[in-house]
RODO-96014 format. One record per residue (C-alpha): residue number from 1; residue in three letters; z, y, x. Coordinates in steps of 0.25 Angstrom, whole numbers, always signed. Layout:
   n res     z     y     x
 NUM ALA     Z     Y     X
...
//
This chain:
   n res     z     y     x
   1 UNK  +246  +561  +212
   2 UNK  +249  +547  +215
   3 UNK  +240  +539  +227
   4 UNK  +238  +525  +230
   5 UNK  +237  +527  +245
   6 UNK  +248  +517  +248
   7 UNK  +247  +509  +237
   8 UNK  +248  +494  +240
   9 UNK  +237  +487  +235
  10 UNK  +240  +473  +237
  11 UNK  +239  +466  +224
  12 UNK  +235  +475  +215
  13 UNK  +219  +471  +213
  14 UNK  +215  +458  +207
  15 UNK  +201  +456  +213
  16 UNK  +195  +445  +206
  17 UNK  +181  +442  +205
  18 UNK  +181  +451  +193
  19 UNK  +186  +462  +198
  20 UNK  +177  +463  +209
  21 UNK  +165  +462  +201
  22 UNK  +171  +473  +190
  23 UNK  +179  +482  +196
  24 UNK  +179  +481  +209
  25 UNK  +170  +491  +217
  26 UNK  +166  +494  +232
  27 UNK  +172  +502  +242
  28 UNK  +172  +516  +238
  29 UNK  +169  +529  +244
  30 UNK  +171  +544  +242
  31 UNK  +158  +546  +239
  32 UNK  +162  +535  +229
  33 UNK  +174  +542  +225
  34 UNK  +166  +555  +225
  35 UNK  +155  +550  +215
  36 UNK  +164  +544  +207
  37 UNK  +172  +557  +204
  38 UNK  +159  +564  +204
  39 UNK  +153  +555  +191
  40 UNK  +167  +554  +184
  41 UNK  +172  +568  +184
  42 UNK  +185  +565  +190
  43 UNK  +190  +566  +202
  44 UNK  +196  +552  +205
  45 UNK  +212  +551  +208
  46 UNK  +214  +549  +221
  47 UNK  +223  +536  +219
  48 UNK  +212  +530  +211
  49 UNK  +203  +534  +224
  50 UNK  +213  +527  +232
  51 UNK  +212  +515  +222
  52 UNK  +197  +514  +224
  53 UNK  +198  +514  +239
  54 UNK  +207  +501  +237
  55 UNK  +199  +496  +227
  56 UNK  +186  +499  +220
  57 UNK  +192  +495  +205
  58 UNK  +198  +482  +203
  59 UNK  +205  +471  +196
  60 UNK  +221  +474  +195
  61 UNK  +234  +463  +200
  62 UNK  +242  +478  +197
  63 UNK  +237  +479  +183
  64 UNK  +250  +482  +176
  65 UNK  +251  +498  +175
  66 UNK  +267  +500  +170
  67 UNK  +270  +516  +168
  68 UNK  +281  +520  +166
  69 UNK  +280  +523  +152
  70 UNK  +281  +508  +151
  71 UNK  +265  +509  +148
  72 UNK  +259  +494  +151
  73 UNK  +245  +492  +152
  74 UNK  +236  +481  +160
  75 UNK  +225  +487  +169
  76 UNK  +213  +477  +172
  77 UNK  +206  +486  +182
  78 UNK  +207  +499  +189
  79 UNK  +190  +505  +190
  80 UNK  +182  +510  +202
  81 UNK  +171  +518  +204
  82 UNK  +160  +506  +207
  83 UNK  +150  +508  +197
  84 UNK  +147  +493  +200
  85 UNK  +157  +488  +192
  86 UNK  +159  +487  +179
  87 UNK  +175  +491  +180
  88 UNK  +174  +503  +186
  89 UNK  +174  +518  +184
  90 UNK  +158  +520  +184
  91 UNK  +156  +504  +178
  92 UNK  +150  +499  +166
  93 UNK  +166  +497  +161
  94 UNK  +168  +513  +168
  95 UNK  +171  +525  +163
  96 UNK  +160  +530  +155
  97 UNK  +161  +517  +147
  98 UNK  +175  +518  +143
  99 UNK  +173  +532  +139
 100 UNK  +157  +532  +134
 101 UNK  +158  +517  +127
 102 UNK  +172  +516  +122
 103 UNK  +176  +530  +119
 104 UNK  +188  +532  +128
 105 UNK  +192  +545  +131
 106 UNK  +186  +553  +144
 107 UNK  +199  +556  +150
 108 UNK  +195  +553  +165
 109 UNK  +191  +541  +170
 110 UNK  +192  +526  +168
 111 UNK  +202  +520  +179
 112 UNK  +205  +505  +174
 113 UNK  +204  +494  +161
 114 UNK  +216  +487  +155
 115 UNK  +216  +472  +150
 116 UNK  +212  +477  +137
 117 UNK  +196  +478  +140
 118 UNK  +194  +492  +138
 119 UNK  +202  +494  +126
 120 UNK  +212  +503  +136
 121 UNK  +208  +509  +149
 122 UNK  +216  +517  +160
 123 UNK  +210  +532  +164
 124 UNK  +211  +542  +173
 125 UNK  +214  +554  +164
 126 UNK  +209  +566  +168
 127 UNK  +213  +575  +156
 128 UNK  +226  +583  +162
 129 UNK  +221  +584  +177
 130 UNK  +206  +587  +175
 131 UNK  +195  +580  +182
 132 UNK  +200  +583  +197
 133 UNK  +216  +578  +193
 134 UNK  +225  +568  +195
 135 UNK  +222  +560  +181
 136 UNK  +233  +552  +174
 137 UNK  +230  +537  +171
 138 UNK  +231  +533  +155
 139 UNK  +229  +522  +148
 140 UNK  +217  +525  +137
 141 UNK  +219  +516  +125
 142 UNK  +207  +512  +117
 143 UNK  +213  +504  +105
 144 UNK  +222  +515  +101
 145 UNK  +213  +528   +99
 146 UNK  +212  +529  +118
 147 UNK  +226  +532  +117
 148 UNK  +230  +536  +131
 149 UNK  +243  +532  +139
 150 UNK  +246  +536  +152
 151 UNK  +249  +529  +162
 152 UNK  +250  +536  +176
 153 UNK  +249  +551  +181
 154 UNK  +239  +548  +191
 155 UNK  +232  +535  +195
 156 UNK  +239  +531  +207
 157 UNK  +252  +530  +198
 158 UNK  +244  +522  +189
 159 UNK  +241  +511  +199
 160 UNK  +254  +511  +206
 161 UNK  +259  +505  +191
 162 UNK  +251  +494  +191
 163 UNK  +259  +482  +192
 164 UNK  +256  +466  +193
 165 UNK  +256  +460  +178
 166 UNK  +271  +453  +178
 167 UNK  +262  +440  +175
 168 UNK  +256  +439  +188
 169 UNK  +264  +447  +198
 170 UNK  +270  +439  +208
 171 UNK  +285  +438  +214
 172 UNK  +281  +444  +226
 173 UNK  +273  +456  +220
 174 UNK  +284  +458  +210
 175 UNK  +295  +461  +220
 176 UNK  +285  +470  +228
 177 UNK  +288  +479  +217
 178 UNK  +300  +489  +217
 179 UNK  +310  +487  +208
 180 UNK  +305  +499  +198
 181 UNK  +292  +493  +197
 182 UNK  +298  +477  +194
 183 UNK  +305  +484  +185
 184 UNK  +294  +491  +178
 185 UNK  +283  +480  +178
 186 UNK  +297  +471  +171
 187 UNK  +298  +481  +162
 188 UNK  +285  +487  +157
 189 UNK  +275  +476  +159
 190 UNK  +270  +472  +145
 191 UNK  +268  +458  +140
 192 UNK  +279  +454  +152
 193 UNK  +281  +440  +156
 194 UNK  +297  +441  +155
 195 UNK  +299  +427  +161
 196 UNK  +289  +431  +173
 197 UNK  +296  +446  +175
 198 UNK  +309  +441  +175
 199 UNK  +305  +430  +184
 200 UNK  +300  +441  +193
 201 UNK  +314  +447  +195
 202 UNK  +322  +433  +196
 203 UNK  +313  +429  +206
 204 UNK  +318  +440  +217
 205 UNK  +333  +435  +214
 206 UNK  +343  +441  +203
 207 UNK  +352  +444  +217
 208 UNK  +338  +452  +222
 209 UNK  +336  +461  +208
 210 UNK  +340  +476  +209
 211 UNK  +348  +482  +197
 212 UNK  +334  +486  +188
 213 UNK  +329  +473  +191
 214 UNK  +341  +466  +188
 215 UNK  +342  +477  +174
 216 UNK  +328  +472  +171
 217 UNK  +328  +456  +172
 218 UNK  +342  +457  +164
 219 UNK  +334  +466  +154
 220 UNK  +323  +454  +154
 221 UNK  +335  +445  +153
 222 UNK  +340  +451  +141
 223 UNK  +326  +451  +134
 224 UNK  +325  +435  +135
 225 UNK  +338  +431  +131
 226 UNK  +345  +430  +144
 227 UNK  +355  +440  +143
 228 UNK  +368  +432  +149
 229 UNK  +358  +432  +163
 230 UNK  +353  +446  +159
 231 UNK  +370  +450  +160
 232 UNK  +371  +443  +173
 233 UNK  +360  +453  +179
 234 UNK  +365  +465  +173
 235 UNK  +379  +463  +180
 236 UNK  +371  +462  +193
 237 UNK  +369  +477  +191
 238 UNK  +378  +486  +198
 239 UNK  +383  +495  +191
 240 UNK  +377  +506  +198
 241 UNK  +365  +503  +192
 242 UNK  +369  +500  +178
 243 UNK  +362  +511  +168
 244 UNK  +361  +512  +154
 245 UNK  +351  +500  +155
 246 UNK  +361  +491  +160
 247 UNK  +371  +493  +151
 248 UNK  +361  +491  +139
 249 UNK  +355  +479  +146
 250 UNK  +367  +472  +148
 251 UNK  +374  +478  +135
 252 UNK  +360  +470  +130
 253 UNK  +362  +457  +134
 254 UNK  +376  +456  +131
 255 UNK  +373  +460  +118
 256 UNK  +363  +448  +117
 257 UNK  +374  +437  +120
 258 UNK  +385  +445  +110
 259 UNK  +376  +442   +99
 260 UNK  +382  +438   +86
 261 UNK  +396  +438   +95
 262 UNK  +408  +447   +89
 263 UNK  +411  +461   +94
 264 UNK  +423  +456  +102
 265 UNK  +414  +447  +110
 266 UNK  +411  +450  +126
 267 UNK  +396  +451  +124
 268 UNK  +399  +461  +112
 269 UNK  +408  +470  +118
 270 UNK  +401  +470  +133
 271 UNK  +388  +473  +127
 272 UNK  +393  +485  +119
 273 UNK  +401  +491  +130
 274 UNK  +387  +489  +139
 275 UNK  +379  +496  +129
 276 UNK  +391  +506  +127
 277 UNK  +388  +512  +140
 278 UNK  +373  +510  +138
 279 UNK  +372  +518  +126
 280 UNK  +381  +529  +134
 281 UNK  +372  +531  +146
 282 UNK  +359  +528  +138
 283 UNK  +365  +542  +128
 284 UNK  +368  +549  +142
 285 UNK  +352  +545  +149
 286 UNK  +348  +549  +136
 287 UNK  +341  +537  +133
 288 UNK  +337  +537  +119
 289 UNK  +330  +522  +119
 290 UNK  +339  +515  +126
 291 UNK  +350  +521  +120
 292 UNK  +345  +513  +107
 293 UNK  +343  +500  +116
 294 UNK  +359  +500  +118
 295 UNK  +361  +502  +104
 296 UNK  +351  +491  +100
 297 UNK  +360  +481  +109
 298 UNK  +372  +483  +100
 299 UNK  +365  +486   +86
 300 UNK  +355  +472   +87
 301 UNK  +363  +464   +97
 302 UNK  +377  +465   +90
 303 UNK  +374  +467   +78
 304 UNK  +384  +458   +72
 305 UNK  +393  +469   +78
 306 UNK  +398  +480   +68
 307 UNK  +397  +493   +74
 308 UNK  +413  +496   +68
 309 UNK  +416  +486   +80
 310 UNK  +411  +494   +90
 311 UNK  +413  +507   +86
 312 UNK  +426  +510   +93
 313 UNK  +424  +502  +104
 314 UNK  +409  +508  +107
 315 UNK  +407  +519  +100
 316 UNK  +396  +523  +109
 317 UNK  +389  +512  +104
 318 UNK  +391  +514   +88
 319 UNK  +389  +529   +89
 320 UNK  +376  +527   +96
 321 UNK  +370  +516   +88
 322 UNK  +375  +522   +76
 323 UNK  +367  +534   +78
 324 UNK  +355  +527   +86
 325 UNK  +353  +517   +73
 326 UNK  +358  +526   +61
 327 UNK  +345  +532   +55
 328 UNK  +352  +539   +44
 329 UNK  +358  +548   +56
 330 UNK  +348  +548   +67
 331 UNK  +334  +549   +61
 332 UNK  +329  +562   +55
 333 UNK  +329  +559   +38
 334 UNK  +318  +563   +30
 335 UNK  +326  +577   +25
 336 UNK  +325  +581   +39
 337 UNK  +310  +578   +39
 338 UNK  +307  +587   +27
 339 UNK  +305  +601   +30
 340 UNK  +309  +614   +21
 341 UNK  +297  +613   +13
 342 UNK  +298  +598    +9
 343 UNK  +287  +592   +18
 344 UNK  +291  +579   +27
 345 UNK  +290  +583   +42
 346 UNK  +286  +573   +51
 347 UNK  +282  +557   +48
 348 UNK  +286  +555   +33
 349 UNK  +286  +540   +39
 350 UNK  +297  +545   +48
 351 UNK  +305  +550   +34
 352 UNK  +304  +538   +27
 353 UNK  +307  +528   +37
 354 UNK  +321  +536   +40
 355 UNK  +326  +536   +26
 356 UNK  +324  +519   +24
 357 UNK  +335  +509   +30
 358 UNK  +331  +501   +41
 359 UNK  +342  +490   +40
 360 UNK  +341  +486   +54
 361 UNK  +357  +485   +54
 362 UNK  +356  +475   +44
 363 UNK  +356  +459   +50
 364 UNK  +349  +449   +42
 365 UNK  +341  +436   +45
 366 UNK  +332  +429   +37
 367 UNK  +330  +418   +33
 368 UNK  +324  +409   +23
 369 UNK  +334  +409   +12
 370 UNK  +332  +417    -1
 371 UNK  +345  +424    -8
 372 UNK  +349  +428   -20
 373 UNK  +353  +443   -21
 374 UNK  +368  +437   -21
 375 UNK  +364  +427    -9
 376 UNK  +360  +438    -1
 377 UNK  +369  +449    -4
 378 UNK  +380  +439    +2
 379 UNK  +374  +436   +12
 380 UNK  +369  +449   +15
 381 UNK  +385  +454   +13
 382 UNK  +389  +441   +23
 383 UNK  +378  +444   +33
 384 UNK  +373  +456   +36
 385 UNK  +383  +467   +31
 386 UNK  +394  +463   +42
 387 UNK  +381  +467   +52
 388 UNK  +381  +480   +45
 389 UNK  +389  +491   +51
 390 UNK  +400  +497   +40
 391 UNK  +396  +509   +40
 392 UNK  +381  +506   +38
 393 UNK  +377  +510   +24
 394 UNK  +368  +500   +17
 395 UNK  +354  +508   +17
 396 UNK  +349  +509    +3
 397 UNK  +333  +509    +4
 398 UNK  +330  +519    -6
 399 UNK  +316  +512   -10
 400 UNK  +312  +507   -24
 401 UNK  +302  +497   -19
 402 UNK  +299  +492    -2
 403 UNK  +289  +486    +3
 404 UNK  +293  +478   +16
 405 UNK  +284  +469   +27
 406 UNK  +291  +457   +34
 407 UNK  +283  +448   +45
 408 UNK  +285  +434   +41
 409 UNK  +276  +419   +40
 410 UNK  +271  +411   +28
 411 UNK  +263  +398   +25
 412 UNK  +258  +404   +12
 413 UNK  +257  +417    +4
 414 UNK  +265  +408    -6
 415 UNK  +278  +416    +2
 416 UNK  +277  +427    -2
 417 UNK  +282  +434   -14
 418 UNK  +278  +442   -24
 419 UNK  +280  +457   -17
 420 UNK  +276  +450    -4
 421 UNK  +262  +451    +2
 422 UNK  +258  +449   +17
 423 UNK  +252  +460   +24
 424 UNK  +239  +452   +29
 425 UNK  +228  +456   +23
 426 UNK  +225  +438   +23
 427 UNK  +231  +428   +27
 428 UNK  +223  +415   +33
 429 UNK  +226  +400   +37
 430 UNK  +221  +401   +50
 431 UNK  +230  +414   +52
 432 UNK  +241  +404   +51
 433 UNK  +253  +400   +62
 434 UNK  +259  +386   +60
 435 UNK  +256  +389   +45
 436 UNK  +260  +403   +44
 437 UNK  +255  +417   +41
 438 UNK  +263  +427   +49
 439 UNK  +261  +440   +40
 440 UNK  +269  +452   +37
 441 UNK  +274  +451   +21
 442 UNK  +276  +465   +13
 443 UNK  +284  +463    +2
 444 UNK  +287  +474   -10
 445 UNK  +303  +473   -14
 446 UNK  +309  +483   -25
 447 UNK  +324  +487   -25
 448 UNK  +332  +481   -34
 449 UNK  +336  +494   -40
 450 UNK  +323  +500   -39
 451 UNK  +328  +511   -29
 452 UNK  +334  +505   -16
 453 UNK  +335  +493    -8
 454 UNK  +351  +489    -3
 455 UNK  +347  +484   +12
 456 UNK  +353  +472    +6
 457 UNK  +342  +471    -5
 458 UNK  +334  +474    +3
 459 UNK  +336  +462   +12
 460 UNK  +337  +453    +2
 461 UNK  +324  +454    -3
 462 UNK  +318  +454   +10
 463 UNK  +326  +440   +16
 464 UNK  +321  +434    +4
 465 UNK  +306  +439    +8
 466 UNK  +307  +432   +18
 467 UNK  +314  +417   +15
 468 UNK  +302  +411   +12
 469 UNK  +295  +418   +24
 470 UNK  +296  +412   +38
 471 UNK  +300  +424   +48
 472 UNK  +300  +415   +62
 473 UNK  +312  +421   +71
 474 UNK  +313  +435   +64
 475 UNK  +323  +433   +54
 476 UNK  +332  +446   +57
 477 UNK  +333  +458   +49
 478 UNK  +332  +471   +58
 479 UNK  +328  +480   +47
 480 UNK  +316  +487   +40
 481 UNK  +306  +498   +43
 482 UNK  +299  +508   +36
 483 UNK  +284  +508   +38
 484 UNK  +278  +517   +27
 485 UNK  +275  +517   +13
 486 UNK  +265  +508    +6
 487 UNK  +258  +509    -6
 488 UNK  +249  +498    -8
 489 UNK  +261  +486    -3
 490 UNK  +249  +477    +2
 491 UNK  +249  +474   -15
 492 UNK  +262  +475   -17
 493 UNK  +264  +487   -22
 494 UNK  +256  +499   -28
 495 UNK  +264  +512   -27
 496 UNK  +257  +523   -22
 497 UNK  +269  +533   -18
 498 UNK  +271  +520    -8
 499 UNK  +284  +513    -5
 500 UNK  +291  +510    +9
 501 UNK  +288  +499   +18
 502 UNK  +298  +490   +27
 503 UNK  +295  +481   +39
 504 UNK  +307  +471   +38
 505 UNK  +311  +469   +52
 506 UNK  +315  +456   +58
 507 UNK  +318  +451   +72
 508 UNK  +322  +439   +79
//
């Protein structure tokens, strides 16, 4: 049981004219208290008690709640128990209307409202602890099914993560906060102002920051193109405190200013002996997510560097990213899906997708030429195969016939051809930008051979999509996806057994 006994106050209601007139209440009792538990069929937590003595309901400052699940969610107002007002337990906006007028589910009690307008609302859930319990505090989500999150074990933990919006906090409550919390109000906050947070941190002095705050605004560095700074703050570090995320974070940022240098570069080999180690004390924590993060450093940042070239030097890293990205070796294939009897165990979506080439280790950018088969097979050959590692086998897509959806903008239908057809059910002038439709475009595309694609055919037929086609900053090949079969193709096709869908991926 958490309490709020000495919980400091100070700053955390906003009371506004409105909030007086639709939250706020008067001074409670325990007769109030009694009543209210009485009518309700609760009894009330004694942190939320506690809260009423405070304040009667009202208008949050605090009305970030960060859990640390990483859960997000912007609370309007926490309810009292004056029936006089319209925000409260017993109000027109109470209880019974959430669960008698829009159907949510009677779980406990409702406690406070989002920003949403009802379409969310945070409860007091009885279910586990029964009427005279300590209930946990969820999120009940109106828009998808009242899906329920939690949130808190018990209402006072609920309220002691409730932090100022990164908008409107100023310097001075900011650095009130340890450095676990500045750290987690960087870090979770949803919609964050970058500028504003890093602001936050370089306003107490780069000399002032401890280690995690130093790690965090070099992270926030490395996210906005600043990574010869985001270096600097990472030295700063003793190296006491430097752990796994140190060595990727910086591995990181030295990996952003090696791109397109040679492997013998400084930047090259500093970033792969960083992530070297990360990948090492990532596989040692166990740390199955980040241990991807290190290899995504080398595998998207160099990526004009062979794995044949650092495979001596940094075996860890080839032996690591080797398996981590191989689909052949590390997913389950489709024979180890089927049972004795023959039938497909577990999502046959699942199957599918892991017998089809991604292509994400092929680099390719786009742009508005249209080749000839000869054209392209030479520059494919000059271009994209020296990217490719030795060793990687060129994937054949064992398909007849595709259908593949790519985002792009036109001026006019007139762009598309024949086996292309936009996805939008209608396309009007007032829908317009600057003169263009931005739409997603499924084209229908046959293998020459009526069997398989080459990744090279493949290619090919979709750079040539896409010349007449403007696709802004996202010009760069990073692979396909499976999505599912289709047997309608939007008009495209008509094959009822259905025939595999791609999303072309392209970044910036």
């Amino acid at each position: 049981m958490s309490h709020l006994k000495d919980f400091n106050w100070t700053g955390f209601w906003k009371d506004t004219d409105y909030a007086f007139e639709s939250y706020i209440g008067r001074e409670v009792t325990d007769e109030d208290i009694k009543n209210a538990e009485a009518e309700l069929g609760y009894t009330l937590p004694a942190a939320y008690i506690e809260l009423l003595n405070n304040h009667n309901g009202g208008v949050l400052n605090k009305n970030c709640f960060i859990n640390n699940n990483g859960d997000c969610v912007y609370v309007t107002g926490i309810y009292g128990i004056d029936r006089d007002k319209k925000n409260s337990i017993f109000g027109k906006f109470g209880n019974e209307f959430w669960i008698s007028k829009w159907k949510y589910p009677p779980i406990g009690i409702v406690v406070a409202d989002t920003i949403s307008g009802g379409h969310d609302m945070i409860f007091l859930d009885y279910r586990e602890c029964g009427p005279t319990g300590e209930p946990k505090v969820v999120r009940v989500d109106q828009e998808c099914d009242y899906s329920m999150t939690p949130l808190a074990d018990n209402f006072g933990d609920f309220i002691k993560n409730l932090y100022f919006n990164i908008e409107d906090i100023t310097d001075e409550e900011f650095q009130e906060l340890s450095d676990a919390e500045k750290v987690k109000l960087l870090n979770e906050q949803e919609d964050l102002d970058v500028d504003r947070a890093m602001e936050l941190l370089t306003n107490i002095g780069i000399d002032n920051l401890s280690p995690i705050l130093l790690s965090t605004l070099g992270r926030m560095y490395n996210n906005n193109g600043r990574a010869a700074e985001a270096i600097d703050l990472f030295n700063r570090i003793d190296e006491t405190h430097r752990d796994w995320s140190w060595y990727y974070r910086c591995g990181y940022a030295h990996a952003t200013l090696a791109i397109g240098e040679s492997y013998e570069s400084e930047h090259v080999q500093k970033a792969l002996q960083l992530i070297e180690t990360g990948i090492k004390m990532t596989k040692e924590a166990h740390l199955d997510k980040q241990l991807v993060w290190c290899c995504e450093v080398v595998k998207y940042h160099l990526f004009k560097i062979k794995p044949k070239e650092y495979k001596v030097d940094y075996p860890l890293v080839y032996e690591t990213i080797k398996n981590v990205f191989d689909k052949k070796n590390s997913k389950d294939t489709i024979e180890d899906k089927v049972t004795t009897e023959g039938k497909v165990t577990g999502d046959i979506n699942e199957c599918e997708e892991d017998k089809y080439p991604t292509y994400d280790v092929v680099h390719w950018v786009f742009n508005k030429k249209t080749y000839s088969r000869e054209e392209f097979s030479k520059e494919y050959n000059k271009e994209v195969e020296k990217y490719v590692d030795d060793e990687a086998d060129d994937d054949r897509l064992e398909e007849p016939e595709i259908l593949v959806t790519y985002e792009a903008w036109i001026e006019s239908t007139d762009q598309l051809f024949d086996n292309e057809r936009v996805t939008d059910e209608e396309l009007l002038e007032d829908d317009k930008e600057d003169g263009m439709w931005q739409v997603e475009i499924m084209a229908h595309l046959v293998a020459d051979n009526g069997t398989y694609f080459t990744r090279e055919e493949l290619l090919f037929k979709l750079h040539n999509l896409m010349a007449n086609k403007e696709l802004g900053d996202h010009v760069f090949f990073e692979g396909i996806e499976y999505e599912g079969h289709e047997c309608e193709g939007y008009g495209l096709i008509d094959n009822e057994d259905g025939i595999p869908v791609f999303y072309t991926c392209c970044g910036s």
